[in-house]
Each structure stands twice: as structure tokens, then as C-alpha cells.
N, C-alpha and C positions, 0 to 999 in steps of 0.2 A: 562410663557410668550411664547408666539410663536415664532417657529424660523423657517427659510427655510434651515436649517442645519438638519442631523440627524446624533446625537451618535449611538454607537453604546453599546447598556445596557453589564455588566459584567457575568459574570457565577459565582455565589454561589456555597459554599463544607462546608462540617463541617469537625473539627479535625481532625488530622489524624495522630498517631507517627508512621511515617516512619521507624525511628532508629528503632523499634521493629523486623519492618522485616528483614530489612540489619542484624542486631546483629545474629535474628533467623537465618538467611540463609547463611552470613558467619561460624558461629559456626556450622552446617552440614556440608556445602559443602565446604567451605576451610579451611586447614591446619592451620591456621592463627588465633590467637585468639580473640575473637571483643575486647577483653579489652586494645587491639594496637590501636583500630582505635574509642575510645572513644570520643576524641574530635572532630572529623571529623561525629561520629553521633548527636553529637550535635547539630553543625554546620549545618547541612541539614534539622533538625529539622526547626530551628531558621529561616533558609532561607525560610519554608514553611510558617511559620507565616507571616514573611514579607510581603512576596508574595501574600495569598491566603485575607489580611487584608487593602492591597493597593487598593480602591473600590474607592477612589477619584482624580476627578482630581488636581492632583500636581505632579508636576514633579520628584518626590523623589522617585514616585512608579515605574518607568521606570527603574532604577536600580535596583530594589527588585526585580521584575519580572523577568528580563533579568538574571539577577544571578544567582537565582533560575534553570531558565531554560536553562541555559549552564551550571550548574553543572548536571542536569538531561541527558540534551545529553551524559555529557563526562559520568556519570556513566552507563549510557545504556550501555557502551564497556566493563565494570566490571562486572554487575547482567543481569540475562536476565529480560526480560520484565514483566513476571509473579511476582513476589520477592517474593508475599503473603500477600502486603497491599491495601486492599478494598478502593479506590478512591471512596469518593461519590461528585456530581456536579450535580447541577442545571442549566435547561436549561436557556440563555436568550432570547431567540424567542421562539415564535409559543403558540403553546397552553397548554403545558404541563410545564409551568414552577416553577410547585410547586410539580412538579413529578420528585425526586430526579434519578439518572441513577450510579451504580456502576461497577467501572470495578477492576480487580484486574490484571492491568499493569500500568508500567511506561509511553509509551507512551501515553496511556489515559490522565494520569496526565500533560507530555509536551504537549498534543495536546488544553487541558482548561489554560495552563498558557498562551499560546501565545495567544489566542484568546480573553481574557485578555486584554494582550498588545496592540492587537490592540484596544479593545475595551478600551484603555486607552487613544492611541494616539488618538483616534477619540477626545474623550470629550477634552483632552488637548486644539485639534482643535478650539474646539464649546465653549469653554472658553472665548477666544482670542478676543483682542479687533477687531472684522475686519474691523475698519473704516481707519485704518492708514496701510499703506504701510506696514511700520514692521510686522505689527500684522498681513496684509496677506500672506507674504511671511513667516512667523513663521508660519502658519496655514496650509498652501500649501505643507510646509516640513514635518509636522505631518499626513497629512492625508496621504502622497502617503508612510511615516514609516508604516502608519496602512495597507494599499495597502499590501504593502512587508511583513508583517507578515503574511495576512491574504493569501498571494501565495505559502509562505512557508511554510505556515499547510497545504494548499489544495496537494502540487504535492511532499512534502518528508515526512511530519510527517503523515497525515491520510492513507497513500497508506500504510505505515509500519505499522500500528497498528494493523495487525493480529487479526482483533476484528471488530464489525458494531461498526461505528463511531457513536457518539450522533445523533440524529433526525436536531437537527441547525447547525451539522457540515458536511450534505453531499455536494458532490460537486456543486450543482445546489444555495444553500445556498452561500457557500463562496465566488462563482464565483459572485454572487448578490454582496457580501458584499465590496469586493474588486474592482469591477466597480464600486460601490457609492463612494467608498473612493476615486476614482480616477477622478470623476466627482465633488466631490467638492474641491478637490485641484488643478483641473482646475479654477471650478468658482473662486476660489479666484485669481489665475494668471489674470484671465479677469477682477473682479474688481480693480488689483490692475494697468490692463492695464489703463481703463477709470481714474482711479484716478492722473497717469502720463500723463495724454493727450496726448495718442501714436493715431497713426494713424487710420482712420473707419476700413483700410482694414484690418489691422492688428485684431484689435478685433473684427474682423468679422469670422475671422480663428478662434481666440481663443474660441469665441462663439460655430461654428460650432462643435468645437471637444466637450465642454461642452454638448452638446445636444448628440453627440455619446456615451460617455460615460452613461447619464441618459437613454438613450435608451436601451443601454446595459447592466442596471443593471435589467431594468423594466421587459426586456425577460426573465432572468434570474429570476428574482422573480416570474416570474409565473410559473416558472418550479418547481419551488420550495414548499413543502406541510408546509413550517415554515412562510417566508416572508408575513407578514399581509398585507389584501387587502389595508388599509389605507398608507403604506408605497409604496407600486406597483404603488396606485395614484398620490402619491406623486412623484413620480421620471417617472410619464406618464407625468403630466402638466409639470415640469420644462424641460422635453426632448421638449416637442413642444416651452414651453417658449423662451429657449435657440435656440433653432429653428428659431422660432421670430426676438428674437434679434440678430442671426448672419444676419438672411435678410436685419432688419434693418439698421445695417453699413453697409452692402455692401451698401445700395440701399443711402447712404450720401455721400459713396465714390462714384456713379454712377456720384451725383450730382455735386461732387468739379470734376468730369473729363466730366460733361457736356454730356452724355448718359442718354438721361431726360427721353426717351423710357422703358430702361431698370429699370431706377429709379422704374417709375411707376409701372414695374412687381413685384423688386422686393417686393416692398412696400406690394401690394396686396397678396405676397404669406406669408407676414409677417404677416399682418393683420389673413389671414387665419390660419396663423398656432397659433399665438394666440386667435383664436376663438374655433381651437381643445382643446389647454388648459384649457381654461376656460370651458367647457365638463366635466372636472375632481372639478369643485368647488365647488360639493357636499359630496367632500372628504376630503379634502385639509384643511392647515391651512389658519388661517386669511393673514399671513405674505406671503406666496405663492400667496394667492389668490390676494393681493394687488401689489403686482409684476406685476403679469400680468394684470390686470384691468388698472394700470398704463402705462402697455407696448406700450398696446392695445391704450388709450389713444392717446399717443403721436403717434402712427402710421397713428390712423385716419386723426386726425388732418394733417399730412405732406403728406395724401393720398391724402387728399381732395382739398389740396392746389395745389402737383404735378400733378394730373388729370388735374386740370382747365388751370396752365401755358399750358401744354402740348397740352389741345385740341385747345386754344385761341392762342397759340404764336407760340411755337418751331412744332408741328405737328409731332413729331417722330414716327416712327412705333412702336410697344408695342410689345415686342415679346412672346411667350408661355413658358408658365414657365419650358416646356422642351425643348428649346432653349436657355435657360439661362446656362450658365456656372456653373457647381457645385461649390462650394466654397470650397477653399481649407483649409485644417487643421493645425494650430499650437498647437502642444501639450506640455503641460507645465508641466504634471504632471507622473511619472513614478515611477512603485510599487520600494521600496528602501526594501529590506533585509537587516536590522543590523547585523552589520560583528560578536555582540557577540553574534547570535542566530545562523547565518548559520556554522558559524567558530568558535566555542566556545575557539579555540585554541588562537584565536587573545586576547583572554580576559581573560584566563587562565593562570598563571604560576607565575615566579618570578616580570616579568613587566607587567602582566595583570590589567586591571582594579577590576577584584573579586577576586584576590588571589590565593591562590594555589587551585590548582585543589584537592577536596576531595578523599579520598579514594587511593591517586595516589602510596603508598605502598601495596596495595592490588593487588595479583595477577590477570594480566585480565582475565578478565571470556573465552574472545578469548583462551588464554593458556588453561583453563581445558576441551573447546571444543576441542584446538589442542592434550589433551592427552585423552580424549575419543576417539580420532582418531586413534592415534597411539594403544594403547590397543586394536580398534578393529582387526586395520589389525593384531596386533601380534597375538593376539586370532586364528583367522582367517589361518593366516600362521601357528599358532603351531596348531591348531586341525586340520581344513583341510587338511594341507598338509605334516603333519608328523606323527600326533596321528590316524588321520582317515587313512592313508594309513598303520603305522603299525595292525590297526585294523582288515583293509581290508586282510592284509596277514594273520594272525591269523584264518577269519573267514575260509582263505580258504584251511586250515591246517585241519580245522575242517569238513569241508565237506568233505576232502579229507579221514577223518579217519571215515566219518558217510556211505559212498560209503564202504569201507573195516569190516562195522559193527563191528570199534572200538571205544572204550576199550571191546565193550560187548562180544565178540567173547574169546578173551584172560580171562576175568573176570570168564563168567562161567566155562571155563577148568581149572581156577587157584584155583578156591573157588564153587566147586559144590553144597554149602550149606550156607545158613546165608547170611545176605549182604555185598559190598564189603565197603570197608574203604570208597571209593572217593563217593559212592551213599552216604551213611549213613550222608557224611560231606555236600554235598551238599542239600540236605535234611533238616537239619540244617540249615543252610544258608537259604531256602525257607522260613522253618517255623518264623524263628527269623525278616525275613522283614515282615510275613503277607502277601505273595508274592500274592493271588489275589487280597485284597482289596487292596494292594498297586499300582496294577498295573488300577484298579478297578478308583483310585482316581487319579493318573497321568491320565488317560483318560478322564477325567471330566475337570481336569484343562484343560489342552489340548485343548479341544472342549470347554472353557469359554473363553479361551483366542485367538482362530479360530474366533470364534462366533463377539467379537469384533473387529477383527481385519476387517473381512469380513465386518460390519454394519461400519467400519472408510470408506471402501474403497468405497463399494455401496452410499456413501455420497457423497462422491469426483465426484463419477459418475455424480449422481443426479445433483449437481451443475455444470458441464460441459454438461448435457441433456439440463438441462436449459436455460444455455446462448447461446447454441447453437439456442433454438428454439424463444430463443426473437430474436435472430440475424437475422434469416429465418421471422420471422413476420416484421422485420421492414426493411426488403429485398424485402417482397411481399409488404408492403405498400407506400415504395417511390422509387420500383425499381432500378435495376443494373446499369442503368445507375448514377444516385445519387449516390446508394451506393456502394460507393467503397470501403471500408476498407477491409482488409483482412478476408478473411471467419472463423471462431472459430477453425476450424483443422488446419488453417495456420496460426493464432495468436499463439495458444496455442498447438503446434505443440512437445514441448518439454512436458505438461501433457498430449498430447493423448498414446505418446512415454511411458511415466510412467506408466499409466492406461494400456496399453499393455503389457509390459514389466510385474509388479506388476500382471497382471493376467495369462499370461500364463507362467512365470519364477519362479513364487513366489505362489500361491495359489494353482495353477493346479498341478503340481508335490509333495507338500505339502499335497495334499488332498488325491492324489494316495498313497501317503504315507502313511499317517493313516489308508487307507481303508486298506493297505496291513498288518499294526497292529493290526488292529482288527480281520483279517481272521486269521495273526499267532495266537492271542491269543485264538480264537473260536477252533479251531483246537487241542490245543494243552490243553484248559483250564480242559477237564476233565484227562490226565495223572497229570496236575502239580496238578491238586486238591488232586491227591496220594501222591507226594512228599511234598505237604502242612497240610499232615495230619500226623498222629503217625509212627511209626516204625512198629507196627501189622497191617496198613493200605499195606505196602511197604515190608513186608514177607507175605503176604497174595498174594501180584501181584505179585510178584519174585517167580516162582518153584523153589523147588529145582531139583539137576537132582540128578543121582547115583555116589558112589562114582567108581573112577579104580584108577589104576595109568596106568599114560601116559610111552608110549614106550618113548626110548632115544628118538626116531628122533624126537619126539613131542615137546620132551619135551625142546630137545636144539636150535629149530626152536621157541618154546613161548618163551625161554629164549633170544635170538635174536628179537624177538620181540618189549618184554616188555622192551628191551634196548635203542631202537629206540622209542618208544612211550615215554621213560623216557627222551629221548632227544627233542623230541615234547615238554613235559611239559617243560624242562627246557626253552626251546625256548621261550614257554606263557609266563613262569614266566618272563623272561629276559629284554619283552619288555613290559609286563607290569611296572616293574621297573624304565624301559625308559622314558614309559610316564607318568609315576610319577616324574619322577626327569626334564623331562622337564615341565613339569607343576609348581611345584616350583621354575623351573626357571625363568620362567613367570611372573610367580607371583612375583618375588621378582624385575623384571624388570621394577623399579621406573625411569619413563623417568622427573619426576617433577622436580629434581635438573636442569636438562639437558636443559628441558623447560624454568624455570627462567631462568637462567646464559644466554640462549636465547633471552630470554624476555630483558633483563638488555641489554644487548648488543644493539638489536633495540632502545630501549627507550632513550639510550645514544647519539649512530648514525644519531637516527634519531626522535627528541624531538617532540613530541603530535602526532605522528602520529598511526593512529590507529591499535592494533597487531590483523591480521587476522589469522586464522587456515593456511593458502596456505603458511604463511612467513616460515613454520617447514617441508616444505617436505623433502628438502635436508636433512635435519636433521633424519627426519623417514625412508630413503634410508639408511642410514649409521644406524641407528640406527639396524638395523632390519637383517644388517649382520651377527650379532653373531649368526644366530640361521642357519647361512648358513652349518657350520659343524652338526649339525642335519638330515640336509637334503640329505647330503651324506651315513648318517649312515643310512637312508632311504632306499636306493641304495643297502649296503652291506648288507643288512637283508633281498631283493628280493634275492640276487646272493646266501645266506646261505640258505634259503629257499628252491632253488631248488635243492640242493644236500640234504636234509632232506627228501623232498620229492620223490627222488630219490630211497634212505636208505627205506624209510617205503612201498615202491611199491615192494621191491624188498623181503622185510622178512617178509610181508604180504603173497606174492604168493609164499613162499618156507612155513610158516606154514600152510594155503589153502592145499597146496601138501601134505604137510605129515598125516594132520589129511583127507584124501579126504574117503567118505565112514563113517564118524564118525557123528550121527547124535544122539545122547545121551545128547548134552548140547544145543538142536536148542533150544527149546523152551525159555529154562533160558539164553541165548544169544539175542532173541528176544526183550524178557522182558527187561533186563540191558537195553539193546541200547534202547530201546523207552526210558528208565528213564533219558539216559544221552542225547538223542538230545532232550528230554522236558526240560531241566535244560540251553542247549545251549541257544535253545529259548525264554527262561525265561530272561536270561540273555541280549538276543537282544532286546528284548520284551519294557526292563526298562532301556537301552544304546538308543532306538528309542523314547521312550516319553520323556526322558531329553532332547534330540536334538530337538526333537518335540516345547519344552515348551519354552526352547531357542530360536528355532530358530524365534514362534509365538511374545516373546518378543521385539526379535530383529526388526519384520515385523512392530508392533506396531507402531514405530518410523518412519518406510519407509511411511505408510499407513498414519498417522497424517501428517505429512508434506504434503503426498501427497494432503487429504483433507484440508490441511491449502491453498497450492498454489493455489487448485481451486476456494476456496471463493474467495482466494484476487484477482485471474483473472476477476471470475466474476463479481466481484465489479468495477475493474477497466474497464471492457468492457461496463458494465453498466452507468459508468460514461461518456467513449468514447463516446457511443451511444446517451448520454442526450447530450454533445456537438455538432456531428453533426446531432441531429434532430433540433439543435435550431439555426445552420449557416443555415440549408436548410428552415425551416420555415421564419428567416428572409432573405432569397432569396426570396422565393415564395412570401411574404408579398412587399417586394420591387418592383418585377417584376409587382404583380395587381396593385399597385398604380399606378408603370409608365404607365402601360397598361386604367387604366380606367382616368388618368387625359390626355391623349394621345388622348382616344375617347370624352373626355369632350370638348379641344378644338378643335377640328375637328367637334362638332355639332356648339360652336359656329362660326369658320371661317362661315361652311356655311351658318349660317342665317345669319351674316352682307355682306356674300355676296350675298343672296338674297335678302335684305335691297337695299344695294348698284344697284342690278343687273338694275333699272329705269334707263330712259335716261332721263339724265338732261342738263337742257340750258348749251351750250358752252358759257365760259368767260374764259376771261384770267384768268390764275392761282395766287392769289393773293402772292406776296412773302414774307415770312415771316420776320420779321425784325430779324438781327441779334445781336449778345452783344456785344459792342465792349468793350475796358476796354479804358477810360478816358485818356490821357496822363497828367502828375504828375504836379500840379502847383506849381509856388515856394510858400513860406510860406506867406498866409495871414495876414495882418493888424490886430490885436488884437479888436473887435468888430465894425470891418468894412466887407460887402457881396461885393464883385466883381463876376462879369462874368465868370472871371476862374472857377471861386468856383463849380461852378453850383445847381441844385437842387438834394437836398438828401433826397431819402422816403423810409420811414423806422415804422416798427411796434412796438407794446409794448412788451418787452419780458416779459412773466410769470413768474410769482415767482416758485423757484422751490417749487417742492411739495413733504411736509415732512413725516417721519412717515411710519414703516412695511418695507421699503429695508434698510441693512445697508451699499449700495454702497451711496458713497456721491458724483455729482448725480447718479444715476445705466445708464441714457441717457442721449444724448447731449440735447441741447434745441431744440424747435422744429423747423420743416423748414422753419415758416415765421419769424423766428428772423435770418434767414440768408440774408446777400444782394445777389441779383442776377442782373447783368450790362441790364440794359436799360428795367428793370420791373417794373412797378406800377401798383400796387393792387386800384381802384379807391373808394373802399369801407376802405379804411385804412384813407383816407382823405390825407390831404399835412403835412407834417412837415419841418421847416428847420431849420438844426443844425450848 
């Protein structure tokens, strides 16, 4: 059967065990084991069936749904969006709707349950008996529910879903959907006006806003690549309909206040506007189409009637339909958010409507974001600025003894033959990692993990090139003056800052950096390829020299020496130790207890309210002190430092002194020191591509985010931009009407005033008769006529006419069943009642 209502169809999913993922992704990633939270996986199972098997209208599905989807809100603040369960949904618009669409987040999932809903509330709507009051004000409250959900997917659930939304859920789509909704729970306020017998003026407002709203869903569907031409028509005729019939009561109410002039305008612009309608009744249902053909109808008829008093009696001026006063609007109908979609907390807990909230002993996922935080800065503070600084001293202990051409100076005068103990072990050390293809394969990851991170970032670009240049094109196409909104480097002012920042902080320096690894290792790769081969590879490049023996003075100047180099080593050793033991310390630095007992506290304090990462700073300030005594022994390791260095400048140039003129160990001094600053290197070598590999890891994270923000910008600028090309289109559209129905009456003025312009015979002006109203007679004799009575003429009224509107009647009767004081129609004949 035909209706001049439209549902709004539901969205199809097949199966899906949610539990699987939750179970999977709690048993990784929290402490916690799923076989605590078995009945709560149940439970969300159970609620999916509910939910996704509620296809009809009845009111029972309105809680399944809504359940469902404020347990989903509260658990988004537990799992992140991704969990690992494949959503599949079927569209219900457009053309693809047997073309299944998968996403693997939860939002995906809340953004088809409300859509759902509303597409629930609609049919509820369209159910509804709407001949009776109840049933329209029960109809009127469901569609402006559907309204509200259908706002609250558009401007918090799809803007979050880190993902393209379905093809019937972009914005140009919902904003259609949710002006239809809003326009028929108008019409129903207006039939349920005519059905109270309120005043013309009144449902002449309600009308007027009925036609804005169908107006404004119709722009919106043409924006739209889902919204069917059939349905676009559909809400094009009932925008003029409604158009119509607000004309129409005004132009009744013109009549009860005796403005017979304006009457007849607006009559005429009624008739008009339902003449555009019916324009579209090659589209249209039968029920629409009879609407208007009815409207139409009764307009003629009270036009043809009005004209005739007007040009034969009253003689009023007519004035131009842009003379006429706009009519003003009463809105009855406003998008409603259910408090247990937007607030899930209203309907969650011990007096909730759904119970307790699922999962609500599981840690929030906010906490294990709060201690990936806190880990990072600890990370952060113990290698940057305690482990990398004792580093830094170390390396430059080491330059300091590569300038003095130690140990190899000392080596060859202690051991003029065979190799020394500390080559031979480091040697070892080489061969046992495989030290080129090791260092061979750190460089490959390194450059896969670059590679990626580089192809995240050039994305992010990409789509901020983009939006920048539809912004400049639809800048150049309705100019500055229009276009006002801020430029893309001032919207997105905080990602150009990113993409700055991420490129010359984070790539540029990172790149420099590798390039300076792969020159040590070119440099340096054919000595270590010695220390990575045999012991007859490493006496083969080692001379020996001759034996002597050293005079004292030599002898107790290397002795002094090798005492202070032994204290160098012990110094390596001491602080490698250090950063071993703080390193353990780190590690064992479980902030989780500290987090919960945290967590517990807020949740206590302060019941459903959401735990962000920001509530734990105070807590990672104090936390992060302990490592404050570290940072002092920082401090004492520069100051011991320089009196080492001191020691070793000074028994350096007293052995220089003594051996001066001694050139029997240059060669096998040369040799040594190349083996031991290729071994240094070696060591820098594979300390820089672990940092390297880290640090690319870490960027990962910076770089995805970065490219996440820029889609959802551009999405959402691309959304801004479809709003206002579609205010300024319908400016532009309003302004040529006014302008060419402006020039329309201005051709006629002047041809009736060329008409007019003949001189004609002087007479007096005939005066028109006026109305008066009767004064009241007392009560007549029971089928007796006196003179008081006088004569009363009056027409047949028409049956109303049934069938295709379910306003009972949709208009009042027509003009000639009204009395109007001291008129008679002479083709009506006489009657007396």
C-alpha cells in the first residue's frame, strides 16, 4: 500500500562471536584471565543477537538495541577499537545493498547499531495509527527519536571511527535522513493541529516549517551518491505541497480578518506552488500524488470564488507575491538523543535500565595506555639521560686513548710477538656474533623499517596536499568573499606543525644518522673482516717487532701506564655494570599495581566517569623520582672522569718521554691500534642500529597517528565543505527566485498599466458596499419568518472527499461553504433556513 511516509530500511550483518575477540585480546594483552570475565562474554554475545535480529517494528526492539549499544560505548573505554572481530553489514540505501562492507572495529559495529535505531524509530512511526491524536503525537515523538540518533551517528560516532564510513553513512546521507525525520514529525504536529481545530494562522506556521524541513532533506539528497531519485522526488513534491498548504491557511486567515486583496495573492501563490508539485507525479506515489491533486482542488475552487468577490464587490489591491509577508514558522519537531545512547551512564549500573555495566572489573584500557606512558618517559629518562650520557663519557675516554695510540703503543712494547690477550678476546667476541652479516642484517631491518615509516608519513602528506587543494578549488570557484572558513594551514594548523616537526626532528637527523653508519662501517668493514676471520688471518696483519729489554725508565713509565689504563678499564667496566643494574631496575619498575589502586580510587570518587591517560600525571612526576639519585651519580662520573683523564695525559707524555727516538715497535703499534679502534667501531656500529631499530619503531607510532589525524581531517573538512556549498547553493537558488519572480511582476505591473494607460469617460466613482454584521435578534417563534430574521443565502457544502490522505479532513471546507456579511452569489439561487 502506498504511504506518504518513508521508513527508513534496516542494515543486515551476519554472525559474529565477539567473546572470541575480547577472550583473544584480554588473555595477550591483560594480566587478567578471560575465565573472570566469562559471563560478561556471554552477555555481549547474547546482547548481539538481540540487537542485530530486532528487524521489526515492535517496540521491544528499542531496548535490545539501545543495550547493546551503550554496553559498546562503555566497553570502547576498556578495548581499543581494532579488538580483531570482522563486523560484516549490509548497506540499506543506494545501490550496493547486497554488497556486504567489513570492518574490523568497534565503532563500525556502534555506528550500524544506531542507524538501526533509528531506522527502527522511523517504522515504529509509520506503523502508528495517524488518524487519531494519540497516534500522532506517539508518531511525532518517534520520528524526531529517529532525528536524534540519526545526529548522534553523524557529529560523535562517524567523526571517531578512524576508518571511511559505509557509502549510506557519509555525511550528506545522514543529514538527508535526519531532515526527513524531522519533517515528518512536523507533518504529523500539523495534522494533529487541523484535527484539534486550532487556528488557520497557526497551521499555516506549522505548514510553512513542514515544507522547510522537506526542502532540506531534498538538497541534501542530491548531495548525496546513496539517496534514490525516487525518494529526492518524493520530498521535492511534498516541500512545494507543504508550501501550498501553508499559503492556503494563511490566505483563510487573510479571509476571517477581511484582507480579501492579500487573500487572493496568497491563494494564487498556493495554487502555484502546487502546480510545482505535481511537476514531480511522474515520480511520486499514488497517496502523495492525491494529496496534492486534492490540495490543488480545493485551492482552485476558493481562487475562483475569491477573484470574483474581489473584482465585483470589495475591489482591493492584490499585492505581489513579494510584498506579501513571509510566513512565519512554528516548529514542533526537534532531533531528541536518548540519554541511554548519548550517556550510557544514565542506563548503566546498579539502577540502570541494562544492568551492570559488562566488563567493569577489567582494567581500562585508558590505564594500560596510561602505563605505556609512563614506561615510555621512564625508558626515555633512564637511556637518554643516564645510560646514553654515561655512554657518551665512556666514548670519550676512548677517543681520548685512540689520540694517545692506546692500548697499541703499550701492547706492542709489552708483547713484541704473538697477540695480546684483549685482541685475541675481542676477536672472539666478533667471530661468535658473525659481526658483518650481523651488522649486514641490522641494516636491512633498519632501512624496512625507515622505508615504512617514510611511506606512513608521505601519506599523511598526500592527504593534507589534498584537502588543501579541493579547498583552493572550491575557493576559486565561489570566491573569498563566500568563502570564509579558515584556510587548511589554519584549520589544521596543529598537523602542518606535526608534519614539520616529524620531518625535520625525526627523519632528517635519523637519516644523517644512518648515512654516518654506513660510512663507519665502509671504512672500517675491511679491518673488521680481519678480526672476523681466524687467528692466522690476525698474526698475519700484526708484525712482530724484535725482542730487547726496556731500560728502567721505560720500563717504570709503561708500568705507570698500564696502571692508569687499568683504571680506565675498570671505570668501562663500573659503568657498564651501572647500566645494567639500572636497567633491571626499570624493568622491574611495575607501575600496574600503582595504576589500579589509581584506577580504584577514581572509579570510587568518581562512579562512570571515563579514566583518561592525563588523570595519572601527578602520579608519573612522583613516580619517576626514584631514578632522581641516578641522575646525580651522572654528575659524579663527569667530575671522576676528569681527574682520569688528567692521570692518563700525564703517564702518557712521561712514557712518549722516555721511549722518545724508539721506533722498533711503530709498525706493530700501528697494526694493534687499527685492530682495537676497528673493534671500538664495531661496537658503535651495532649500539647505533639497535637505537636506530628502536628508535624507527617508536616513529611508527608518531607517523600512523600522524597519518590517522590527516584522514580524519580531511574527511571532516570534506564534510564542512559539502555543508557550506549546500547553504551557499541554497542562497544562490533563493536569491534567483526572488530576483526573477521580481522581474516577472514588474512586466506585469507594466502591461496593466499600459492597459490602463486610455482615457476613459469621467463618472463618479461607484462605492462599494460594505459588510456590515446584523445586530442579534431575540429568539424566533418555532416555525414562524419575521423581518428580524431576514434572508439567509447560503451554498451546498461538499462531501468531504475520501481516500489516499490520512488527515481526517487534511483542509478545511472550501470558501463557498463560508458566510460572508451582505454577499450573494446570484447563481447559488435563494434558500431560507
Amino acid at each position: 500500500m502506498a504511504s506518504n511516509i518513508l521508513p527508513i530500511p534496516f542494515r543486515r550483518t551476519h554472525a559474529v562471536l565477539l567473546s572470541d575477540a575480547l577472550k583473544q585480546y584480554i588473555s595477550n594483552k591483560y594480566d587478567q584471565h578471560p575465565d573472570m570475565f566469562k559471563h560478561d562474554l556471554e552477555a555481549i554475545d547474547t546482547l548481539r543477537v538481540d540487537a542485530v535480529t530486532s528487524l521489526e517494528a515492535h517496540t521491544s526492539g528499542i531496548r535490545k538495541l539501545s543495550a547493546y549499544a551503550a554496553q559498546l560505548v562503555w566497553i570502547g573505554g576498556k578495548f581499543p577499537i581494532d579488538i580483531g572481530a570482522e563486523f560484516t553489514w549490509y548497506p540499506a540505501l543506494g545501490f550496493n545493498t547486497q554488497n556486504p562492507e567489513s570492518q574490523n572495529n568497534i565503532r563500525f559495529e556502534l555506528a550500524n547499531i544506531l542507524f538501526n535505531l533509528a531506522a527502527l524509530y522511523s517504522q515504529l512511526a509509520v506503523s502508528l495509527n495517524r488518524t487519531t491524536p494519540d497516534g500522532l503525537k506517539a508518531a511525532n515523538n518517534y520520528f524526531c527519536q529517529s532525528a536524534g540518533v540519526l545526529g548522534y551517528l553523524r557529529t560523535e560516532v562517524i567523526p571517531d571511527l578512524r576508518s571511511t564510513p559505509p557509502e549510506d553513512m557519509d555525511m550528506m546521507t545522514l543529514e538527508c535522513l535526519e531532515q526527513l525525520m524531522l519533517a515528518q514529525a512536523q507533518e504529523c504536529s500539523w495534522s494533529m493541529a487541523i484535527k484539534k481545530g486550532y487556528k488557520d494562522a497557526l497551521i499555516a506556521k506549522l505548514a510553512a516549517k513542514v515544507s522547510d524541513f522537506y526542502d532540506q532533506s531534498a538538497e541534501f539528497g542530491t548531495r548525496s551518491d546513496i539517496i534514490s531519485t525516487e525518494w529526492i522526488h518524493h520530498m521535492t513534491a511534498k516541500h512545494h505541497h507543504f508550501a501550498a498548504a501553508a499559503q492556503y491557511r494563511a490566505a483563510w486567515d487573510c479571509l476571517e480578518k477581511h484582507k480579501y486583496g492579500e487573500e487572493v495573492a496568497r491563494l494564487r501563490d498556493s495554487l502555484a506552488c502546487a502546480n510545482e508539485g505535481l511537476k514531480e507525479g511522474r515520480w511520486i506515489n499514488k497517496a502523495v500524488l492525491g494529496d496534492l491533486n486534492q490540495l490543488k482542488m480545493k485551492v482552485s475552487e476558493d481562487l475562483r470564488t475569491a477573484e470574483k468577490d474581489n473584482d465585483i464587490i470589495y475591489l482591493n489591491p492584490i499585492p505581489a507575491k513579494s510584498e506579501l509577508k513571509t510566513l512565519d514558522r512554528a516548529g514542533m519537531a526537534i532531533a531528541r538523543k536518548p540519554t541511554e545512547i548519548s550517556d550510557p551512564s544514565t542506563s548503566l549500573g546498579d539502577r540502570g535500565a541494562f544492568g551492570q555495566p559488562l566488563f567493569a572489573k577489567l582494567v581500562p584500557y585508558a590505564v594500560h595506555v596510561a602505563a605505556s606512558i609512563y614506561v615510555e618517559r621512564k625508558d626515555r629518562l633512564v637511556n637518554n639521560k643516564i645510560i646514553d650520557e654515561l655512554e657518551a663519557l665512556t666514548n670519550k675516554l676512548r677517543e681520548l686513548l685512540q689520540s694517545f695510540n692506546l692500548p697499541g703503543s703499550l701492547q706492542a712494547l709489552e708483547k713484541p710477538l704473538g697477540l695480546p690477550l684483549s685482541l685475541t678476546s675481542h676477536a672472539e667476541e666478533v667471530r661468535q656474533q658473525q659481526g658483518i652479516h650481523k651488522i649486514r642484517r641490522a641494516m636491512h631491518d633498519v632501512e624496512t623499517l625507515k622505508a615504512n615509516d617514510i611511506a606512513m608519513y608521505q601519506e599523511g602528506i598526500e592527504l593534507l596536499r589534498l584537502e588543501a587543494s579541493e579547498d583552493e578549488i572550491a575557493k576559486t570557484k565561489h570566491g573569498t568573499e563566500r568563502w570564509t572558513r579558515p584556510s587548511s594551514h589554519q584549520a589544521g594548523a596543529k598537523l602542518y606543525q606535526q608534519k614539520a616537526l616529524i620531518g625535520e626532528q625525526y627523519l632528517k637527523p635519523a637519516n644523517d644518522n644512518d648515512d654516518s653508519v654506513k660510512s663507519k662501517f665502509k671504512e672500517c668493514e675491511p679491518i673488521l673482516r680481519i678480526l672476523d676471520g681466524t687467528d692466522r688471518d690476525l698474526e698475519e696483519y700484526v708484525p712482530s717487532s724484535r725482542t730487547a729489554a726496556m731500560p728502567p725508565k721505560v720500563e717504570r713509565e709503561a708500568r705507570n701506564l698500564r696502571n692508569v689504563l687499568n683504571e680506565v678499564h675498570r671505570t668501562e667496566s663500573r659503568r657498564r655494570r651501572k647500566a645494567e643494574t639500572l636497567r633491571e631496575k626499570a624493568k622491574s619498575d611495575d607501575i600496574n599495581p600503582v595504576l589500579l589502586a589509581e584506577t580504584a580510587r577514581l572509579e570510587r570518587e568518581f562512579p562512570m566517569q571515563k579514566i583518561e591517560a592525563i588523570h595519572f600525571e601527578e602520579l608519573f612526576e612522583k613516580r619517576l623520582q626514584r631514578y632522581d639519585d641516578d641522575q646525580v651519580m651522572v654528575s659524579d662520573e663527569q667530575d671522576e672522569q676528569e681527574h682520569i683523564s688528567v692521570q692518563l695525559k700525564e703517564a702518557n707524555s712521561a712514557f712518549v718521554a722516555a721511549r722518545h727516538g724508539d721506533t722498533s715497535t711503530k709498525e706493530r703499534e700501528q697494526a694493534l691500534q687499527r685492530l682495537e679502534n676497528t673493534y671500538i667501531i664495531y661496537k658503535e656500529i651495532i649500539s647505533n642500529l639497535d637505537q636506530g631499530r628502536k628508535f624507527y619503531n617508536e616513529l611508527s607510532t608518531i607517523v600512523t597517528r600522524f597519518r590517522d589525524e590527516c584522514r580524519a581531517f580531511k574527511y571532516q573538512r570534506r564534510s564542512e565543505a559539502g555543508q557550506i556549498e549546500t547553504d551557499l547553493s541554497n542562497a544562490m537558488s533563493s536569491l534567483n527566485i526572488a530576483q526573477n519572480n521580481h522581474l516577472q511582476e514588474q512586466k506585469q505591473r507594466e502591461t496593466l498599466r499600459a492597459q490602463y494607460s486610455a482615457k476613459a469617460p469621467i463618472k463618479d466613482p461607484m462605492t462599494a458596499p460594505v459588510p456590515t454584521r446584523a445586530p442579534v435578534p431575540p429568539p424566533p417563534t418555532p416555525g414562524m419568518w419575521t423581518p428580524e430574521l431576514g434572508i439567509k443565502f447560503g451554498g451546498v457544502v461538499p462531501p468531504p472527499i475520501q481516500g489516499g490522505n490520512t488527515h481526517n479532513p487534511p483542509y478545511p471546507n472550501t470558501r463557498a461553504g463560508q458566510m460572508r456579511a451582505g454577499q450573494w452569489d446570484a447563481n447559488q439561487g435563494v434558500r431560507f433556513s
